[in-house]
C-alpha positions as CSV (number, residue, x, y, z in Angstrom):
1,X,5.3,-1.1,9.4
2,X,3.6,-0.2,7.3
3,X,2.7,-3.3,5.3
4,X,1.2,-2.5,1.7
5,X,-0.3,-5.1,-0.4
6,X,-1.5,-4.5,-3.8
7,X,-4.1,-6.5,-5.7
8,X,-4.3,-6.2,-9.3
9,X,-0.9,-4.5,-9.9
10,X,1.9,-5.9,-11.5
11,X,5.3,-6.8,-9.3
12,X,7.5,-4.1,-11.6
13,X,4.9,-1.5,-11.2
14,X,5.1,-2.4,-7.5
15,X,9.0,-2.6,-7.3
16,X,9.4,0.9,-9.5
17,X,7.0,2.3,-6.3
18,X,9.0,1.3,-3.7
19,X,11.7,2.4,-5.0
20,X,10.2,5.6,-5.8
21,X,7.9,6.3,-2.9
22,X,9.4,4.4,-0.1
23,X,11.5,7.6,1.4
24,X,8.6,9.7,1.2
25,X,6.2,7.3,2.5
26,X,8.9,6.8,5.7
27,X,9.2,10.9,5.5
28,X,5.1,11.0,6.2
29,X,5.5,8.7,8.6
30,X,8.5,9.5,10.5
31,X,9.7,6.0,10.4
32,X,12.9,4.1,8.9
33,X,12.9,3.1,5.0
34,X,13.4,-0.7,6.2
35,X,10.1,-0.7,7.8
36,X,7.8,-0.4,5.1
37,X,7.1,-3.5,3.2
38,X,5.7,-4.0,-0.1
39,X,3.3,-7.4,-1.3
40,X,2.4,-8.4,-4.7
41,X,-0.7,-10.4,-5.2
42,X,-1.5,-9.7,-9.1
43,X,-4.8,-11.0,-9.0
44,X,-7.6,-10.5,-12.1
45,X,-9.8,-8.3,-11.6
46,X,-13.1,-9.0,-13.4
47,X,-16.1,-6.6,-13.7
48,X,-18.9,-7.8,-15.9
49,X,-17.3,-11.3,-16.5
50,X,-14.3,-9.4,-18.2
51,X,-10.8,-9.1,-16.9
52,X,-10.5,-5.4,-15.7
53,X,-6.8,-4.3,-15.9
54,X,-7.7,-0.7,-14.9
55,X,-8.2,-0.9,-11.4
56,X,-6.4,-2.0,-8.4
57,X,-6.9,-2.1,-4.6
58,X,-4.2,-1.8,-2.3
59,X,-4.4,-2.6,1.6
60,X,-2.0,-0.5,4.0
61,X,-1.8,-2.5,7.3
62,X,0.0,-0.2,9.8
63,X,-0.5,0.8,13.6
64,X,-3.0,3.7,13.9
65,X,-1.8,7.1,13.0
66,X,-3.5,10.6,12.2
67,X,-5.8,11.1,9.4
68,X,-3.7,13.4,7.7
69,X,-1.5,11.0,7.0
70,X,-3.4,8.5,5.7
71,X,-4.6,11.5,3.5
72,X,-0.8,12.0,2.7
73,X,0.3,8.3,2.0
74,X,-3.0,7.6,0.0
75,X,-2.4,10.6,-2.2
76,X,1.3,9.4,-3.3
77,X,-0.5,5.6,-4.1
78,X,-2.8,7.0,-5.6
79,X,-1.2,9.5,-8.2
80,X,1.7,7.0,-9.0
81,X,-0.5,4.1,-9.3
82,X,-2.8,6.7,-12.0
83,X,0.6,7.9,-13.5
84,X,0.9,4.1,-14.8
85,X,-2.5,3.2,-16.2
86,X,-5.0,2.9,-13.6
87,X,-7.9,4.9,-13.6
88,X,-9.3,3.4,-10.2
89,X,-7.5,2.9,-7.2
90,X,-9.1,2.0,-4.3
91,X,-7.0,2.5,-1.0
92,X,-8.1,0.5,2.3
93,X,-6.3,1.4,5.6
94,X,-6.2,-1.7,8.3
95,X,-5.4,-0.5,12.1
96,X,-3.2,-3.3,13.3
97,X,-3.8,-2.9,17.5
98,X,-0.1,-2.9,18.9
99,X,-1.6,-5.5,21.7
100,X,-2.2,-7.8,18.4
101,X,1.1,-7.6,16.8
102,X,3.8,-9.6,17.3
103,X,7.0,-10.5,15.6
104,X,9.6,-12.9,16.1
105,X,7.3,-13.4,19.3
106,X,8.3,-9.6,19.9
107,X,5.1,-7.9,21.5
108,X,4.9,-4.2,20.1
């Protein structure tokens, strides 16, 4: 956990983060590399009935943490993301209630 899924992004652009970002983001965080997952959905985005390849949203689903480090993991999405082309990214954090959560039928 986290969970990050992009919209609108390309799965090299995605892969070339993770491999760029993923100990920093786990630095932030203060939790293992192996924890933080990456999903690809490169979906069209279209803005006045054109396709807009200039903006992405991206959707961190992740147990609740402080506000400065969504600040801090938003930031390093944000500029990379901008670094390769896009001049809007939008960033949406989920809270995923531990009580909700379950995997393998493991109850965090």
């Amino acid at each position: 956990m986290p969970h990050i899924f992009f919209q609108n992004v390309k799965l090299n652009v995605v892969s070339d983060l993770a491999q760029t970002l993923t100990s920093e983001i786990a630095t932030i965080i203060d939790q293992p590399e192996d924890w933080i997952t990456y999903y690809v959905n490169e979906a069209q985005v279209i803005i006045n009935n054109e396709d807009n390849n200039t903006e992405c949203y991206v959707t961190v689903k992740w147990f609740e943490r402080p506000e400065e480090l969504k600040v801090k993991v938003a930031q390093l999405i944000t500029d990379y993301l901008r670094a390769n082309g896009f001049e809007t990214v939008t960033i949406e954090f989920v809270v995923i209630e531990k009580s909700n959560f379950f995997e393998n039928m493991k109850k965090y």
